[in-house]
N, C-alpha and C positions, 0 to 999 in steps of 0.2 A: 561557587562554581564559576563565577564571571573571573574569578583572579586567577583560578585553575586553566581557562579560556581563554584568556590574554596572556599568561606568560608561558603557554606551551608550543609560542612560535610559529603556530600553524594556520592562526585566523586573525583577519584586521576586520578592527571596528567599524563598519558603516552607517551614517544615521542618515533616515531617509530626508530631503531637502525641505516634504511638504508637511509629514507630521509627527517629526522631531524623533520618534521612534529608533532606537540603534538594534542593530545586530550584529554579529559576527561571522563575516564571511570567509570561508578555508580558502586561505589564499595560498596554502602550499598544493603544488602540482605535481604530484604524481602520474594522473592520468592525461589526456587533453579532456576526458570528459567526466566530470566529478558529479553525482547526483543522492540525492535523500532516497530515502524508499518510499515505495507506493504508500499511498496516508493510512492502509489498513494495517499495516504488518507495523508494529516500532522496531524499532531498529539503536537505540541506546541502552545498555545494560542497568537495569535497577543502582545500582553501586555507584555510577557513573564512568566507571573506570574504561567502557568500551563502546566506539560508537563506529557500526558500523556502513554503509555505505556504496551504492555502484561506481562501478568507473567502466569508462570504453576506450577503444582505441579506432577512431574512426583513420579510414572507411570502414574498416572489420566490422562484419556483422552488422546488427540489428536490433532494434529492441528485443528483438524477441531470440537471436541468437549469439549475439555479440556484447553482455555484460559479463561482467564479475565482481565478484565483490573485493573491498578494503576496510580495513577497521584502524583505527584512532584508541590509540592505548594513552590515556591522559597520564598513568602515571608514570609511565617507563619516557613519555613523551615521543612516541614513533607513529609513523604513517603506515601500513603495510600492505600491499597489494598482494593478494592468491589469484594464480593466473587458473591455479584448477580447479574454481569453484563460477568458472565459467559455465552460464547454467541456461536454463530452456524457460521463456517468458519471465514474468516477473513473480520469480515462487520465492525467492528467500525468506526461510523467517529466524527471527533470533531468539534464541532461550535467553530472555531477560536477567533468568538468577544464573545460570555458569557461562555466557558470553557465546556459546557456539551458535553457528549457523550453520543451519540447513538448506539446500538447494536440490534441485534435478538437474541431472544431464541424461540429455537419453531418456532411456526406460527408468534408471536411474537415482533415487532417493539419497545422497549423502548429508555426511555434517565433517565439523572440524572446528575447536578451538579458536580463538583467538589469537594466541602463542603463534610466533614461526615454529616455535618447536611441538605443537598440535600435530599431532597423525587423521591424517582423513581416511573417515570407517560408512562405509557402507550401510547404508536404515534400512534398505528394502529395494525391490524392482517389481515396476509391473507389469505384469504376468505376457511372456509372451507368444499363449494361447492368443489371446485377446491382440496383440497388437498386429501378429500373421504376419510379420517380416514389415510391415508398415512402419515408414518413421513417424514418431507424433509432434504435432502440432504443435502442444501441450500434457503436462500431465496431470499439472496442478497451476491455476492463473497467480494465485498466491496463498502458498500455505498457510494454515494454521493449524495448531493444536486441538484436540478435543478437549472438554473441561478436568476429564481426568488423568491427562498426560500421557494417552495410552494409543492416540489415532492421530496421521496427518490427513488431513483431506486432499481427499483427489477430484480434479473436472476434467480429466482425460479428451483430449479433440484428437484421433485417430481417424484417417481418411474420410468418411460419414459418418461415422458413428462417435457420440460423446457416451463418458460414461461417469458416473459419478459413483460416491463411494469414500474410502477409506484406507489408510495402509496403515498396519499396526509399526509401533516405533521399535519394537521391538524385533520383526523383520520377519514374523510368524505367519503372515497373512494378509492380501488385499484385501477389501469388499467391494462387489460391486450395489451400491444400494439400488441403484436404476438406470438402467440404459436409455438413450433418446437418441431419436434422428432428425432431430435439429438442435439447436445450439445451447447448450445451455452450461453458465463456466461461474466463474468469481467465488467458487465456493467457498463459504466462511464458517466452522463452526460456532455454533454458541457457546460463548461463554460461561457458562452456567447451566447445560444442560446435551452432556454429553453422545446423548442419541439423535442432533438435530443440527442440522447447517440450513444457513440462508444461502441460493443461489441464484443467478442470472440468466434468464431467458435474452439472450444476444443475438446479435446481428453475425453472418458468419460468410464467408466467400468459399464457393461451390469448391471441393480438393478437388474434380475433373474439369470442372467446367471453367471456375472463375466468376459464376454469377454469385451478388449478392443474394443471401436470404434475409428476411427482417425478423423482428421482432416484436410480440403483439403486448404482451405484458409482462414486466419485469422482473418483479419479483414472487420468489417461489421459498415455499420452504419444504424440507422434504428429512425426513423422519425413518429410520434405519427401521426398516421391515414394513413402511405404507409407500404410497404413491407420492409424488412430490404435489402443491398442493398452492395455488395462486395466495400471495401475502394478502391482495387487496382484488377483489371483486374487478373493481373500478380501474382497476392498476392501470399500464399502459409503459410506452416506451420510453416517454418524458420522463420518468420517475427512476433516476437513475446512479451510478457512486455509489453504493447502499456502505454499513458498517451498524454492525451489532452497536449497540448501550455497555456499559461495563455491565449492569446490573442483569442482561437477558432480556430485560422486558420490552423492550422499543426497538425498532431499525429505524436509522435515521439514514436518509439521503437525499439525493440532490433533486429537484423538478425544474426543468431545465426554465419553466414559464412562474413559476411560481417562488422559486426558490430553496433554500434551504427548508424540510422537511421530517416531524417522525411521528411515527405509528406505534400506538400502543399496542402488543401481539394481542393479548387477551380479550380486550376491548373491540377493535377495531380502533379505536379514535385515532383522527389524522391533527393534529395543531400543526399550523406556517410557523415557524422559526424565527427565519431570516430570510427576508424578501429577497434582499442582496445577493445572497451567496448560493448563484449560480452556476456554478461546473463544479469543481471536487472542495467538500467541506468536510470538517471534523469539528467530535465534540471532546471535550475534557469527560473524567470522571464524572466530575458532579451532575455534567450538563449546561450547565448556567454558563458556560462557555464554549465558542465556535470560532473556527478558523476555517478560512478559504480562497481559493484559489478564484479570480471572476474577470469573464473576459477572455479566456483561456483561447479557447475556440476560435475566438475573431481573435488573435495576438498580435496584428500588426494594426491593429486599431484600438490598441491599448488594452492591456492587461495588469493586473493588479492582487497584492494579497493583503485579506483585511480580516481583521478580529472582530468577532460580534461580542458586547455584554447583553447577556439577557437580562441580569438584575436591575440594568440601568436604558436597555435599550441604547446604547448606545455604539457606536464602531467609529474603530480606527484603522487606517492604514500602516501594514509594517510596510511594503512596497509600494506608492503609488500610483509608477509607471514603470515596469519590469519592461526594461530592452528584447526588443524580441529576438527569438532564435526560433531555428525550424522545429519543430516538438513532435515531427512523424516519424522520424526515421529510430531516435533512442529514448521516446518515452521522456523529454525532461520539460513536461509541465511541473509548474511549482510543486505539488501537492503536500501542500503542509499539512502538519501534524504534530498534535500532542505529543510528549514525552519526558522520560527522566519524571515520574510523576505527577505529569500535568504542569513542571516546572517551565520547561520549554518549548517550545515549537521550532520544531526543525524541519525546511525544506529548500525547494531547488532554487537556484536565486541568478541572477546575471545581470548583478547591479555593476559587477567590477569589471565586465568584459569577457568573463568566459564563465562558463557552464560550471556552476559547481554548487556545494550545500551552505547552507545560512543558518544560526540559531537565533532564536529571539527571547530574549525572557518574558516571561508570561506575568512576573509581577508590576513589570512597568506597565503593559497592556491594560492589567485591572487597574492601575492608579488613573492611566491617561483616561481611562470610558468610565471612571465614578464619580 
């Protein structure tokens, strides 16, 4: 894949200055604003053939209303931006085995190919009983699939009201599994158990007022025909970034004081991780490996992306001083991430002077931390 990667024109080799580590930075521009996707959703086709990608056009928009997506066809060798997969928060997510991505706009559910020559078809809309002429917020913070291919989830933020729930792929039907009148989004299905999402109990800004509301415990998990249901007793707001285990069993995420973190569901058991990896982290399949983003939050007093080994305890830096840039306006904190099998890690980078995606191989990572 690294010879597929250097000779497809579109990315230069970077090796960080302090601990040797290289990546490949997309140095072709298409957009001014080039970014990986959120750490939960992958975003590289199993095959490798498709990697897709945000891009902005500032000033336009927002994070939250001003992306779209671009995909990287390695073997045709093309860059391509779709201006009309211009979408509502950060929902994309990509069918790993045929390359299409799906997004909202609007009330809204689409998809569409990879191909320019892809037709974009319609999944669903939701329902506009429920929305009463109201624009939303949100419909989905970022999509995912059910385990049997058959639900996208929804965290709906409509004026006060959130809803959660489901929309069939099929375009048969929404669900609403539970209403709430405070905030609650990130919903993620499980992977392995298709009656169940983990979701977030969030902070949220009043739609008349403008006042903040908080949030008292984070994580929840909530089960199509029960009540949503606190992950941990003890939980709280610190505890935060969540993402399923491939396996089901565990949610791992961030503690903003303690670190890197995961919970066994059946058990309770909580284990520290990685003290280190502080704001948005991910793990590999297996586990035994993590990446993350640290610093993030305070970024003009240095931010950093670094790999944890668990087998060896040890970590290395892919980035050890990321240039900062403003990260509220389009969402482009690093947030790296697994992919291409756990081969790679792919995220947002600004070693070269502008905003755009990095890859890093993952086998050099375990030789340098063994």
């Amino acid at each position: 894949m690294i010879d597929t990667i250097c000779n497809s024109g579109l990315f230069t080799s970077w090796t960080d200055p302090v601990s040797g580590i290289q990546s490949w930075v997309l140095t072709k521009q298409i957009a001014p604003l080039q970014s990986s996707f959120y750490f939960t959703n992958r975003s590289w086709t199993e095959d490798g053939r498709f990697l897709w990608l945000y891009v902005a056009y500032p000033p336009s928009g927002s994070a939250n209303y001003g992306r779209m997506l671009a995909v990287i066809d390695f073997v045709e060798g093309t860059f391509q931006v779709y201006p009309e997969t211009n979408f509502l928060d950060a929902s994309p997510m990509i069918d790993l085995h045929t390359g299409e991505a799906y997004w909202i706009s609007g009330l809204d559910f689409w998809k569409r190919g990879p191909r320019p020559s892809d037709g974009v078809i319609k999944v669903n809309s939701f329902p506009s009983e429920w929305s009463n002429f109201r624009q939303p917020y949100r419909i989905s913070t970022h999509l995912t699939l059910s385990a049997d291919g058959k639900w996208l989830g929804v965290d709906a933020q409509i004026g006060h009201d959130w809803y959660l729930g489901a929309a069939a792929v099929d375009g048969s039907t929404v669900e609403i599994w539970q209403q709430f009148d405070r905030c609650y989004n990130h919903a993620q299905f499980s992977p392995t158990d298709c009656e169940l999402q983990l979701i977030a109990q969030d902070w949220w800004f009043d739609a008349s007022t403008g006042s903040k509301g908080s949030a008292d415990n984070r994580m929840w998990l909530l089960r199509r025909g029960e009540k949503a249901f606190p992950l941990r007793e003890d939980g709280s707001a610190q505890q935060t970034h969540e993402w399923w285990s491939a396996n089901g069993e565990y949610v791992w995420y961030v503690d903003y004081e303690k670190g890197t973190e995961r919970i066994h569901i059946a058990s309770g058991k909580v284990e520290n991780i990685w003290p280190n990896g502080t704001c948005h982290s991910h793990a590999d399949t297996t586990q035994f490996y993590v990446v993350g983003d640290i610093g993030t939050y305070d970024w003009k007093n240095g931010c950093r992306v670094a790999f944890y080994n668990r087998k060896t305890n040890r970590e290395i830096n892919l980035v050890s001083d990321l240039p900062y840039t403003e990260r509220t306006r389009y969402h482009t904190d690093p947030h790296p991430q697994f992919c291409l099998g756990d081969r790679w890690i792919c995220s947002t980078t600004t070693v070269l002077g502008s905003v755009t995606l990095a890859l890093t191989d993952v086998n050099q990572l375990i030789a340098a931390t063994s």
